[in-house]
N, C-alpha and C positions, 0 to 999 in steps of 0.2 A: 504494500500500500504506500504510494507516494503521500507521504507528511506535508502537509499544506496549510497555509496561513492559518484555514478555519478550523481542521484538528489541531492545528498547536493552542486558538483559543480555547477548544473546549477544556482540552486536556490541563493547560492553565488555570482554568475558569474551576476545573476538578480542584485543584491542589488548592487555589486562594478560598471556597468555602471550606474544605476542611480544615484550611487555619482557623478562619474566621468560625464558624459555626460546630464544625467538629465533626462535618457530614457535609455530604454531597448526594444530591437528590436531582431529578428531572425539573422537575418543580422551579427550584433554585436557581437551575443554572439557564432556563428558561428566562427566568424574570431579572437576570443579572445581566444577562448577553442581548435583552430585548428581542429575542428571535421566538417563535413558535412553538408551540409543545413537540408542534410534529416533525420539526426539523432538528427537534431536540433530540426524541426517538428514535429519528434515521443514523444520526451524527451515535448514538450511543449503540444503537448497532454493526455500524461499523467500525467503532472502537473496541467490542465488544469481538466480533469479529476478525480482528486485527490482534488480540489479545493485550491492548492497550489499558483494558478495564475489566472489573467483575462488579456486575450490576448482581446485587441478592435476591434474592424471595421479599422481602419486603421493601425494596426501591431505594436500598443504599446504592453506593456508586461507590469506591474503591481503585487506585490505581493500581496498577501491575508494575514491576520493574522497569519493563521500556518505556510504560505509561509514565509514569514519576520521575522518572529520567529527563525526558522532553518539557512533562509539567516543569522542573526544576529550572533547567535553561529556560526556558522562554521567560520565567520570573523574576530571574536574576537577574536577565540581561532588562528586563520590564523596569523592577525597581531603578537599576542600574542607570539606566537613561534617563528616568524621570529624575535621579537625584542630582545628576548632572545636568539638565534644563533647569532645575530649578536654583543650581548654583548659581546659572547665568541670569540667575532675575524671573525667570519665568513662574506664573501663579502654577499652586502642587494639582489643582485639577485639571489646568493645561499642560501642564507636564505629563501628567500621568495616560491623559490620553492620546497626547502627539505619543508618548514611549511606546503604546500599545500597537501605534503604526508604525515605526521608527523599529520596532523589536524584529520581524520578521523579514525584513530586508538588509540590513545591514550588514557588510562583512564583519568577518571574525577580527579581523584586525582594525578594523574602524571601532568595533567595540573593545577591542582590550587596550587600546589608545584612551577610550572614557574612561574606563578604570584607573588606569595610570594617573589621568587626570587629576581624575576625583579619593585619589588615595594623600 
């Protein structure tokens, strides 16, 4: 399965309510990502599928190794950028969402250049 922008949000989207909440559900990450039940569904079957995820009997969600792997990078590089926009003056809720666009494209070396920055 080619890994694209929209599974790196979900799989994201997975890791940032289990910090936050302590669980991850369809529910959640529906009304988090503003997208549909049903596109939630399809997106969790195919991570499912992928064995990115273990959805339970009762509607947890759960990552798998490669799942929480990707969740991780994409977070870090997430926070990472946002706290680097925002050293530049940038307000943390424009930050946080240019980094959410900013995350999936940028090279490996453009981002370990922020870091350096921001260390």
């Amino acid at each position: 399965m080619q890994v694209n922008e929209s599974i790196e949000n979900y799989l994201e989207m997975i890791l940032i309510l289990q910090k936050k909440k302590g669980y991850a559900r369809s529910i959640d990450i529906a009304t988090e990502l503003g997208v549909t039940k049903p596109s939630v569904s399809h997106a969790m079957k195919l991570l499912r599928e992928n064995k990115y995820i273990v959805m339970k009997p009762d509607g947890y969600i759960t990552l798998t190794g490669s799942g929480a792997e990707i969740a991780e990078r994409m977070y870090e590089r997430h926070s990472k950028i946002a706290k680097f926009l925002m050293s530049l003056g940038v307000d943390e809720e424009t930050a946080f969402n240019d980094a959410c666009k900013i995350e999936h494209d940028i090279s490996d070396q453009s981002f370990e250049a922020i870091c350096r920055h921001i260390k």
